[in-house]
OpenMM code with the backbone's topology and positions (N, CA, C; nanometers):
from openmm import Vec3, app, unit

residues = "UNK UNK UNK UNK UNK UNK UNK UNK UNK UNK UNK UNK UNK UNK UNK UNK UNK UNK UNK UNK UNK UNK UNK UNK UNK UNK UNK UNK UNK UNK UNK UNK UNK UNK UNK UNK UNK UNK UNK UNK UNK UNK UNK UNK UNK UNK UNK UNK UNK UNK UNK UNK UNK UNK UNK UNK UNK UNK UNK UNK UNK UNK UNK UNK UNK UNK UNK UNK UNK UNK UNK UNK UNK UNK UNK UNK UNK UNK UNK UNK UNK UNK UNK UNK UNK UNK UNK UNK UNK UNK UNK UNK UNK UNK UNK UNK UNK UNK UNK UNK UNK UNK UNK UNK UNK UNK UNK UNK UNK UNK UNK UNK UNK UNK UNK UNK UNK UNK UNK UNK UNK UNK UNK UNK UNK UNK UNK UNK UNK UNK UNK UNK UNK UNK UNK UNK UNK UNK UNK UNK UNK UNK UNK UNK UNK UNK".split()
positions = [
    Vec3(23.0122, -2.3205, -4.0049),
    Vec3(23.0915, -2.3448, -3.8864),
    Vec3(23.0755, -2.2269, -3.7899),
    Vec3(23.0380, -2.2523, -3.6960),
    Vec3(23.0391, -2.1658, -3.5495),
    Vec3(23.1796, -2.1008, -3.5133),
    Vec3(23.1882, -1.9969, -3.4849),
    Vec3(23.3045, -1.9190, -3.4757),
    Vec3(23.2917, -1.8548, -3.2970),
    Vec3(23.4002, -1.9399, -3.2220),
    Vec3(23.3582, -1.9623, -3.0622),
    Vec3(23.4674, -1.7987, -3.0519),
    Vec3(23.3999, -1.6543, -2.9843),
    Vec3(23.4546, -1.5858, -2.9636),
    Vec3(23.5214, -1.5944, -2.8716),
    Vec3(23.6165, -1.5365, -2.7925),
    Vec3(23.7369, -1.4801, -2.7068),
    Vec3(23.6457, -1.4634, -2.5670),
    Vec3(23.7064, -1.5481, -2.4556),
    Vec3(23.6752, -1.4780, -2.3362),
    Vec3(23.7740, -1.4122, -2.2787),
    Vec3(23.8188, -1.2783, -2.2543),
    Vec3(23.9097, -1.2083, -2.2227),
    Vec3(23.8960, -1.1763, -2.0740),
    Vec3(23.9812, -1.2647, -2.0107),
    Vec3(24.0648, -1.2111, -1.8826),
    Vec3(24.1302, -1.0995, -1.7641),
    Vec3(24.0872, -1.0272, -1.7738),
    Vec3(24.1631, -0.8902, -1.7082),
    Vec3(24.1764, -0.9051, -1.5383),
    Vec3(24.2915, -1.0289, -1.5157),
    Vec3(24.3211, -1.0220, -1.3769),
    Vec3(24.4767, -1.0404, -1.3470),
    Vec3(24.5298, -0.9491, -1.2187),
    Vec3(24.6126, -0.9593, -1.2289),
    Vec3(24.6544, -1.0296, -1.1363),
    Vec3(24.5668, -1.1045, -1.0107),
    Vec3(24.6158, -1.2288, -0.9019),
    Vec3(24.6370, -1.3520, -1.0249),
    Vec3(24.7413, -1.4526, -0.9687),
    Vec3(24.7782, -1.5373, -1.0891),
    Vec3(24.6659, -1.6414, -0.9843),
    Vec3(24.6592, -1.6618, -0.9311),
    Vec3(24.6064, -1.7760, -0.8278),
    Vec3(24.4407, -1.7746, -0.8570),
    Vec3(24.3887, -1.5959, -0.8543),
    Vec3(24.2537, -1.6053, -0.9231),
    Vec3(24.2181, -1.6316, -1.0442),
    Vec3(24.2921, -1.5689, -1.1258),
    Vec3(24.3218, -1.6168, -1.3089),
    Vec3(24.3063, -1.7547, -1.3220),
    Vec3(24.4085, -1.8599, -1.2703),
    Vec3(24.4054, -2.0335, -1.2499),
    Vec3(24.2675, -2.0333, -1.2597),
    Vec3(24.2379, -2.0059, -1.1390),
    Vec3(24.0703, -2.0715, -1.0734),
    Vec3(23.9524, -2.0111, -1.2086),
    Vec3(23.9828, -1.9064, -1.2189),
    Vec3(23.8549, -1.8421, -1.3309),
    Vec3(23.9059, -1.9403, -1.4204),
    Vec3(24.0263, -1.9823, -1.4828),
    Vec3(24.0417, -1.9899, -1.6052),
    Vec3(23.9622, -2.1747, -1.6099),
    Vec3(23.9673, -2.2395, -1.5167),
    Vec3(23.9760, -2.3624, -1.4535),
    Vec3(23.7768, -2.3670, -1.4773),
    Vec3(23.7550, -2.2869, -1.4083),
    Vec3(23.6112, -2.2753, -1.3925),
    Vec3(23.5533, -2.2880, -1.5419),
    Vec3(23.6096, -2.1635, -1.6414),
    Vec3(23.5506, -2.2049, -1.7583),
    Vec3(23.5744, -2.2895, -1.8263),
    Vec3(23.6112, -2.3534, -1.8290),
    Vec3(23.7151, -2.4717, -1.8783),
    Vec3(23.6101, -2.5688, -1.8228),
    Vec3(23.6201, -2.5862, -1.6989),
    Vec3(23.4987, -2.7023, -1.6418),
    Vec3(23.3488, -2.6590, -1.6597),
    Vec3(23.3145, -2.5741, -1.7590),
    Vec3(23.1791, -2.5437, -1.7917),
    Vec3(23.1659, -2.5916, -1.9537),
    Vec3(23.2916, -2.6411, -1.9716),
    Vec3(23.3155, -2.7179, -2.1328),
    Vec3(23.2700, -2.6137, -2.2363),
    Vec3(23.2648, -2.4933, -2.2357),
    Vec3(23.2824, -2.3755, -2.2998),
    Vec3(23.4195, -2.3867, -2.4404),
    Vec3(23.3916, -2.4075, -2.5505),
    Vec3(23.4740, -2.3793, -2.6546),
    Vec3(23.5508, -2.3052, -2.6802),
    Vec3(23.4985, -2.1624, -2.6271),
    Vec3(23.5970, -2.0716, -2.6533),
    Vec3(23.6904, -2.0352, -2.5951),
    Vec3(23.7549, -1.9581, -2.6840),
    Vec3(23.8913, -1.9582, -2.6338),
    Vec3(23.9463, -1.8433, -2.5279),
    Vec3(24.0517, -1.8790, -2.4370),
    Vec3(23.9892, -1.7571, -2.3225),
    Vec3(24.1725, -1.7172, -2.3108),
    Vec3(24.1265, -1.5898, -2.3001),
    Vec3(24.3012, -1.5151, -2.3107),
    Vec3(24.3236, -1.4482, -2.1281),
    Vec3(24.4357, -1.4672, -2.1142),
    Vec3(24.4636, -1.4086, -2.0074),
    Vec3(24.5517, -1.2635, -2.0097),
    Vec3(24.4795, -1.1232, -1.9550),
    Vec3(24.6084, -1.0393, -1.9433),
    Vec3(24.6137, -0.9708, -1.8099),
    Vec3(24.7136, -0.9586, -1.7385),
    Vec3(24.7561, -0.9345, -1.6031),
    Vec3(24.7091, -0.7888, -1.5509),
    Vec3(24.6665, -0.6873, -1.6671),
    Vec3(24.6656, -0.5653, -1.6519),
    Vec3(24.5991, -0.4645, -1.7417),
    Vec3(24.5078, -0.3653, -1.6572),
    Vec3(24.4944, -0.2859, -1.7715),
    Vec3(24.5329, -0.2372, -1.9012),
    Vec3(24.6337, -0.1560, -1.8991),
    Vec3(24.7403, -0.1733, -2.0178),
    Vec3(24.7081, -0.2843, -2.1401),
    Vec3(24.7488, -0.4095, -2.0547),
    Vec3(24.7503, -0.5119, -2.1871),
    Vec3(24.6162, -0.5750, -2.2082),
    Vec3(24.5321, -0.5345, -2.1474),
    Vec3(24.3666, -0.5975, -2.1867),
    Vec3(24.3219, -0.4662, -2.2807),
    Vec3(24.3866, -0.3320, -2.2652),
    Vec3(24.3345, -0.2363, -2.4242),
    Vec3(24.4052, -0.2755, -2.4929),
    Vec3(24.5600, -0.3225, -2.4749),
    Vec3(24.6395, -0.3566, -2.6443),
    Vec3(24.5499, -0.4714, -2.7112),
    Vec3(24.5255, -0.5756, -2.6410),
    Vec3(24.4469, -0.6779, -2.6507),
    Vec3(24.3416, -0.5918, -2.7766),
    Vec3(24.2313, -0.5571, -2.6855),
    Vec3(24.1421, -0.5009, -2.7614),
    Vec3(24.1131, -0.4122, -2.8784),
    Vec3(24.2293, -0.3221, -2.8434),
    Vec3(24.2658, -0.2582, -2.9793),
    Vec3(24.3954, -0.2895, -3.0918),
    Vec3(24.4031, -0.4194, -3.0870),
    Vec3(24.5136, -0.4564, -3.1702),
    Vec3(24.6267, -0.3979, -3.1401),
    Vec3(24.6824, -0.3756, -3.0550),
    Vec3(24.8337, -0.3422, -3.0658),
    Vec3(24.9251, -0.3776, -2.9940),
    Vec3(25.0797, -0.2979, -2.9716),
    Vec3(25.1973, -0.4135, -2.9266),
    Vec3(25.2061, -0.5414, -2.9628),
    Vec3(25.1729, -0.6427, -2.8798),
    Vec3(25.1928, -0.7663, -2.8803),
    Vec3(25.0573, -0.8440, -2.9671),
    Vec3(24.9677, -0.7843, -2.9706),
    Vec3(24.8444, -0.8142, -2.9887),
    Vec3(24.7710, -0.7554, -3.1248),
    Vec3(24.8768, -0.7119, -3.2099),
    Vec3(24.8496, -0.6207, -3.3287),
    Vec3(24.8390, -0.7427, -3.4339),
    Vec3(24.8613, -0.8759, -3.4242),
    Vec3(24.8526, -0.9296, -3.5313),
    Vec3(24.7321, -1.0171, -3.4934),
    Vec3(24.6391, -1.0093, -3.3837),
    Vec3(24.5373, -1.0969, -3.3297),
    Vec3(24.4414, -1.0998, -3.4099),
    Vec3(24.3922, -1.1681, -3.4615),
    Vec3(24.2421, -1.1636, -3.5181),
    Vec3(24.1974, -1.0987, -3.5171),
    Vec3(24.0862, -1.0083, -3.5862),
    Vec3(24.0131, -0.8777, -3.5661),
    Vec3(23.8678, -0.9849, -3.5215),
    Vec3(23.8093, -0.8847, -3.4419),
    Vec3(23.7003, -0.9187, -3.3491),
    Vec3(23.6837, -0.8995, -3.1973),
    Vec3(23.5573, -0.8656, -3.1510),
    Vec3(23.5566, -0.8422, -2.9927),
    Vec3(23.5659, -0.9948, -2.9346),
    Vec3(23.5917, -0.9810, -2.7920),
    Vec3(23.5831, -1.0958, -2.7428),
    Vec3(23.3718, -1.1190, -2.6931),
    Vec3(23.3887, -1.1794, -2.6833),
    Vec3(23.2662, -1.2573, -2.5964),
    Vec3(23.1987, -1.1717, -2.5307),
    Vec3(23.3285, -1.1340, -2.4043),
    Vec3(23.3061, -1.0375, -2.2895),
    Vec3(23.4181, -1.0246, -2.1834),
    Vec3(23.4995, -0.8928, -2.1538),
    Vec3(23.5532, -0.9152, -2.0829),
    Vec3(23.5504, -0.9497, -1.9189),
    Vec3(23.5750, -1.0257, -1.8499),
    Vec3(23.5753, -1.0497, -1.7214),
    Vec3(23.6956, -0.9637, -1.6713),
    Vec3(23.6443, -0.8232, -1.5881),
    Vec3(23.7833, -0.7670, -1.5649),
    Vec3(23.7385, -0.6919, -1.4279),
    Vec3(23.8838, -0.7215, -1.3787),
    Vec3(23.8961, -0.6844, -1.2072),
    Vec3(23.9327, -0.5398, -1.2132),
    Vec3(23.8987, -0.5138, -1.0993),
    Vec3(23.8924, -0.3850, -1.0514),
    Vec3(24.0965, -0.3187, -1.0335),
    Vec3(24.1271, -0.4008, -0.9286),
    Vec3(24.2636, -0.3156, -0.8666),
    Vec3(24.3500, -0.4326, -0.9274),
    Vec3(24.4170, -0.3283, -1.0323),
    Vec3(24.5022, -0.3956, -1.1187),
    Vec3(24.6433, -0.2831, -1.1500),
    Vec3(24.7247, -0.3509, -1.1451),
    Vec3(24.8856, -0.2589, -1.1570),
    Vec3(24.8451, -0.1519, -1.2953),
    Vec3(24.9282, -0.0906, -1.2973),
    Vec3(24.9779, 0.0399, -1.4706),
    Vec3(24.7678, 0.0741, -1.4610),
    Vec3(24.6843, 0.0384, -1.4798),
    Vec3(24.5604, 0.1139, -1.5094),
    Vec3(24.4582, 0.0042, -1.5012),
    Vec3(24.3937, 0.0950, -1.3646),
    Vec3(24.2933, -0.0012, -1.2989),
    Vec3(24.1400, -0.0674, -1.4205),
    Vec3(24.1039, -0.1409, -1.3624),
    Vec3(23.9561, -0.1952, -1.4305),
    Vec3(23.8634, -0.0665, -1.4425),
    Vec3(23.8144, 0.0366, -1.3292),
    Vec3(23.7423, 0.1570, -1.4028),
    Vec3(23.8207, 0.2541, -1.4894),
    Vec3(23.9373, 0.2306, -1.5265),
    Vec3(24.0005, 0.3250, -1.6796),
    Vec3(24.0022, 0.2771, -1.7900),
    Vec3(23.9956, 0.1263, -1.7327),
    Vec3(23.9838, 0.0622, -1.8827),
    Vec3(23.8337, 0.0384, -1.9130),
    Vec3(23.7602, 0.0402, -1.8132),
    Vec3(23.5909, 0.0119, -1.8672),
    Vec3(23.5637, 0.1977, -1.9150),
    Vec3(23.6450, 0.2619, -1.8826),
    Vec3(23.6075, 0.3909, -1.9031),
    Vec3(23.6559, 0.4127, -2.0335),
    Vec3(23.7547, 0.4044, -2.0723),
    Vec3(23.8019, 0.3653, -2.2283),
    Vec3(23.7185, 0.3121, -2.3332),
    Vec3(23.6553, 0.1785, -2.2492),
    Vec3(23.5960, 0.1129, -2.3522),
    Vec3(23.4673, 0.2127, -2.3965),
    Vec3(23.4338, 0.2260, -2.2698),
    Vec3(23.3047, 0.3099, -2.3594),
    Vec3(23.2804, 0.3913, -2.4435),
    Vec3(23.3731, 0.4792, -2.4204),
    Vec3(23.4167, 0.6084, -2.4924),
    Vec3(23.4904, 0.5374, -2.6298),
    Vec3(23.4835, 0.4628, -2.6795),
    Vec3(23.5507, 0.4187, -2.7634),
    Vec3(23.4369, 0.3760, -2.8618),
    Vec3(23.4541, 0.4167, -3.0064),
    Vec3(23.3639, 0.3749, -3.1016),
    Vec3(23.3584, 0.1669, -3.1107),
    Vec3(23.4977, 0.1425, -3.1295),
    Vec3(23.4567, 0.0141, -3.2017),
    Vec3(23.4663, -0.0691, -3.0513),
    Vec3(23.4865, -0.0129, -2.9217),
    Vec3(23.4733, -0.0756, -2.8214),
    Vec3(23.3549, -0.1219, -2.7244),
    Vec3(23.2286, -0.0202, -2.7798),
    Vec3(23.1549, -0.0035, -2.6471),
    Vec3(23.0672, -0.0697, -2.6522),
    Vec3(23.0311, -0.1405, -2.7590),
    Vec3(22.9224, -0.2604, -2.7526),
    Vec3(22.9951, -0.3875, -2.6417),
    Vec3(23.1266, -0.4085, -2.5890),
    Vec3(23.1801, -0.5272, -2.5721),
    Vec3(23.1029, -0.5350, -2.4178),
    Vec3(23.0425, -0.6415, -2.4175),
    Vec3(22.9914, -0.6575, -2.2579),
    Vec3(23.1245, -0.7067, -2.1863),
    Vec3(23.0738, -0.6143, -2.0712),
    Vec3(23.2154, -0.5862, -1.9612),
    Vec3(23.1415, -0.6382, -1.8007),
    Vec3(23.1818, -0.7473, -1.7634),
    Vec3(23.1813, -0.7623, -1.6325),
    Vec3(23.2693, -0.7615, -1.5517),
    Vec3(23.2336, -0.6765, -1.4351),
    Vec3(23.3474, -0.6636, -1.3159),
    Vec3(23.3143, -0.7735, -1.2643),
    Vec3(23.4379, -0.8629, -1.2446),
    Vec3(23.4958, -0.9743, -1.1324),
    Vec3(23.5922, -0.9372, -1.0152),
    Vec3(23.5559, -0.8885, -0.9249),
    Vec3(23.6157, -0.8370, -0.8184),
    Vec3(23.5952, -0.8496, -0.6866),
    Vec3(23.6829, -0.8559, -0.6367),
    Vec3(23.6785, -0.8467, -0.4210),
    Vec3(23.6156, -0.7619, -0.3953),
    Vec3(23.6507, -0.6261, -0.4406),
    Vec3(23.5926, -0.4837, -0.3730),
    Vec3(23.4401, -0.4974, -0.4033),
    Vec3(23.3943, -0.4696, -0.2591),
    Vec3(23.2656, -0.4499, -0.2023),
    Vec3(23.2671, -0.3053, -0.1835),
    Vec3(23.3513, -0.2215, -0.2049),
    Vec3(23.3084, -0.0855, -0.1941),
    Vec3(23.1774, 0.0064, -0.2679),
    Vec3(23.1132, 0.0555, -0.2057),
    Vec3(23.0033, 0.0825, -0.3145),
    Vec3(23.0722, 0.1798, -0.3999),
    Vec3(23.1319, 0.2818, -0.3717),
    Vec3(23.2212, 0.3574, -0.4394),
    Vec3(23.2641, 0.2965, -0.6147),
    Vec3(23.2939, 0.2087, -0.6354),
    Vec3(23.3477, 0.0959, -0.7435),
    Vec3(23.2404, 0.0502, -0.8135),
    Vec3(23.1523, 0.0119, -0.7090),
    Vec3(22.9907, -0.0222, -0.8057),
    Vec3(22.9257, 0.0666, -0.8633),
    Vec3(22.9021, 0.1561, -0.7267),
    Vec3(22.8685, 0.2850, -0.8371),
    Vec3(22.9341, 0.3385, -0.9476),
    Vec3(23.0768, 0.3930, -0.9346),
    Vec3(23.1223, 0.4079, -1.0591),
    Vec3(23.1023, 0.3359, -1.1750),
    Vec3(23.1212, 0.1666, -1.1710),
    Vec3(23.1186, 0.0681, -1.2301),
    Vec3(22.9630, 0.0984, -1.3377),
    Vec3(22.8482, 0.0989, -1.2600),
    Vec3(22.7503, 0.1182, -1.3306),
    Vec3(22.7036, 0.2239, -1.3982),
    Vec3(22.8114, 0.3423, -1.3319),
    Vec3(22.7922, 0.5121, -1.4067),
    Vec3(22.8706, 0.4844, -1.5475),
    Vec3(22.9610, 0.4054, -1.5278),
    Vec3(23.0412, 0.4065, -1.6531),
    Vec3(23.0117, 0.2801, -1.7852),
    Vec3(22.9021, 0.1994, -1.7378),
    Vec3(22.8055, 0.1296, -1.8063),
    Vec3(22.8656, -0.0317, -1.8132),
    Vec3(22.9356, -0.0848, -1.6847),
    Vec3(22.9228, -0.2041, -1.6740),
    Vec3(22.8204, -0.3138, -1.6980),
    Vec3(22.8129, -0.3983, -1.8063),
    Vec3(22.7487, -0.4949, -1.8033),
    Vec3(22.6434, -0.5985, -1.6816),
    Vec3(22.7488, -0.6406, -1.5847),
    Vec3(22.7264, -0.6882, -1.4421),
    Vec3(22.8564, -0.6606, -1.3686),
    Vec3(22.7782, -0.6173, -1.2749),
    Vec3(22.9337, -0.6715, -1.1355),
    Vec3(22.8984, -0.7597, -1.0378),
    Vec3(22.9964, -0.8371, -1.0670),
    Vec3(23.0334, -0.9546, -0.9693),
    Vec3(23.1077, -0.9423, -0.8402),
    Vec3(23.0584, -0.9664, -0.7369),
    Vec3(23.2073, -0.9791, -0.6252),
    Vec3(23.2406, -1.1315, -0.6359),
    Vec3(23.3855, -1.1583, -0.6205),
    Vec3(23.4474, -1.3208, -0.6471),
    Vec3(23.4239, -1.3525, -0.4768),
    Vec3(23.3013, -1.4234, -0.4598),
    Vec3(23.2933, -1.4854, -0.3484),
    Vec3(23.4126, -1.6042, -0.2836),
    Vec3(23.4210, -1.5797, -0.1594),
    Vec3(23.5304, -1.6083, -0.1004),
    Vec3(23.5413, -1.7488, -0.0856),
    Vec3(23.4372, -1.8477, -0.0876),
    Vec3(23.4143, -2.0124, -0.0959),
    Vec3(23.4932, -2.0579, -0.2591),
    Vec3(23.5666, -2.1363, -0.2698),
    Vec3(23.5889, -2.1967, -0.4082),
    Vec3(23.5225, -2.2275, -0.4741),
    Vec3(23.4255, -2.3232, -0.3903),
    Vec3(23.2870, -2.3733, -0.5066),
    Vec3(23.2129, -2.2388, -0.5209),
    Vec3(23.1583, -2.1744, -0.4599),
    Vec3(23.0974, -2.0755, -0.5049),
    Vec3(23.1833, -1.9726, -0.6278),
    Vec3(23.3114, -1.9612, -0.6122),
    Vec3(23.3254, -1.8750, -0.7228),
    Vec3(23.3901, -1.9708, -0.8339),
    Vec3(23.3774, -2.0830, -0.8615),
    Vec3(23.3974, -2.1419, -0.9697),
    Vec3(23.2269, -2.1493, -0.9884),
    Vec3(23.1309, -2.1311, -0.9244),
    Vec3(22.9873, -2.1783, -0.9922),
    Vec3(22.9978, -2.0511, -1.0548),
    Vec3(22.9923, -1.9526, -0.9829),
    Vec3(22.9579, -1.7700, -1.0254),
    Vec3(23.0642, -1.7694, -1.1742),
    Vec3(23.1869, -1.8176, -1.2038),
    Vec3(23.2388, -1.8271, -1.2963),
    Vec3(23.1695, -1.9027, -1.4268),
    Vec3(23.1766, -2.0005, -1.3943),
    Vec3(23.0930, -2.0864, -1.5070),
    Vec3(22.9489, -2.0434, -1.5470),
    Vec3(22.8706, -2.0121, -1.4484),
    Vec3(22.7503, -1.9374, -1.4985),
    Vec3(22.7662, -1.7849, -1.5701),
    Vec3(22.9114, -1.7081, -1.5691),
    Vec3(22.9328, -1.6227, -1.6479),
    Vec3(22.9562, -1.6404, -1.7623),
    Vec3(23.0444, -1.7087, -1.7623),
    Vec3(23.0984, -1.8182, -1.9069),
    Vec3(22.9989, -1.8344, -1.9802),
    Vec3(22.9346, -1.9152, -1.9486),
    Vec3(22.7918, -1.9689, -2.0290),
    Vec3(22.6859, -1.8662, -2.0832),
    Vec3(22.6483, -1.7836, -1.9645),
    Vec3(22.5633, -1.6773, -2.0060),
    Vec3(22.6197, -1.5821, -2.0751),
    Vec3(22.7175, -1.4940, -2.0980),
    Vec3(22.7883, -1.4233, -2.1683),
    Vec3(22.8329, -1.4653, -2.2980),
    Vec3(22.8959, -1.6018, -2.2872),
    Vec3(22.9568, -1.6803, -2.4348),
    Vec3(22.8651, -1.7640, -2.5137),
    Vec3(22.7744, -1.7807, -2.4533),
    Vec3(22.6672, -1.9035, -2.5381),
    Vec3(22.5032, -1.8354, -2.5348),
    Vec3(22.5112, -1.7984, -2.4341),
    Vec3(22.3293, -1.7299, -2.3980),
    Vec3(22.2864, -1.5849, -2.4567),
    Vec3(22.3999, -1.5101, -2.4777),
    Vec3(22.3741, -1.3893, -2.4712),
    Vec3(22.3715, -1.3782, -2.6304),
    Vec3(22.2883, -1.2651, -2.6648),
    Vec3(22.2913, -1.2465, -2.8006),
    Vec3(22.3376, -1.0797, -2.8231),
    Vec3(22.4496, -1.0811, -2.9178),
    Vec3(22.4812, -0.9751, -2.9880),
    Vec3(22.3976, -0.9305, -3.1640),
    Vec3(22.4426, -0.7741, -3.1453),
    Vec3(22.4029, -0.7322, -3.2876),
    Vec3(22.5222, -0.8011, -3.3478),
    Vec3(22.4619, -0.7729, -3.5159),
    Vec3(22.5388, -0.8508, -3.5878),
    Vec3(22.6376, -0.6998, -3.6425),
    Vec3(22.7332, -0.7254, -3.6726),
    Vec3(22.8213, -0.6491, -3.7492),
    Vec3(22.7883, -0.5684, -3.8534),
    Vec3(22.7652, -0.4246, -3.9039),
    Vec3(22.7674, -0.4284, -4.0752),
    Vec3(22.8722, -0.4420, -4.1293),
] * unit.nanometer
topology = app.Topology()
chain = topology.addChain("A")
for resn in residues:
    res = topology.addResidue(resn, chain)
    for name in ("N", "CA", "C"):
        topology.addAtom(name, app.Element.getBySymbol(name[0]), res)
């Protein structure tokens, strides 16, 4: 049996969350996709704790995580991840508005996967969604565990 990993969420507009969450969903993607509003709770997420300490052990898929987010933005938590032993294999894409190069650059100093800007057309960022979905959760190949 196929074991459909975690697509993890890190946005804190509820209106963009809907639409991403909507998008993968209409790419008929299996797995299962978690939503958390904020830095903060996308590391408890990841590292088992608070609310999230009894979650399944395992990385997700990949996180999809925005940049300007309340309590600790998307570059502290991609900065975390890296620096983190059982974290830094997790492919991390920025889904974000900011066009600043400032953010990209950082983004890629600190070893982002891809960055995305969430194009401003609906259809376009439900396509850019679903083609993340797919390529990240079904296309992409990870090492295996020891």
């Amino acid at each position: 049996m196929t074991e459909y990993r975690t697509i993890l969420l890190a946005e804190d507009s509820h209106a963009d969350a809907e639409m991403a969450i909507d998008a993968l969903r209409e790419a008929n993607l299996l797995n299962p996709i978690v939503h958390v509003e904020d830095g903060v709770e996308a590391l408890d997420y990841l590292l088992r704790r608070g609310v999230y300490a009894q979650r399944p052990e395992g990385l997700p898929a990949v996180l999809l995580l925005d940049i300007k987010m309340p309590r600790m933005d998307g570059l502290e938590v991609l900065n975390t991840i890296r620096t983190h032993d059982s974290l830094k294999t997790l492919p991390v894409v920025i889904l974000s508005s900011s066009r600043e190069e400032s953010d990209l650059a950082r983004s890629w100093d600190l070893g982002v996967n891809a960055y995305v800007v969430k194009p401003v057309d609906i259809d376009q960022f439900f396509q850019a969604v679903k083609t993340l979905g797919t390529f990240w959760a079904v296309i992409n190949e990870t090492p295996a565990k020891d």
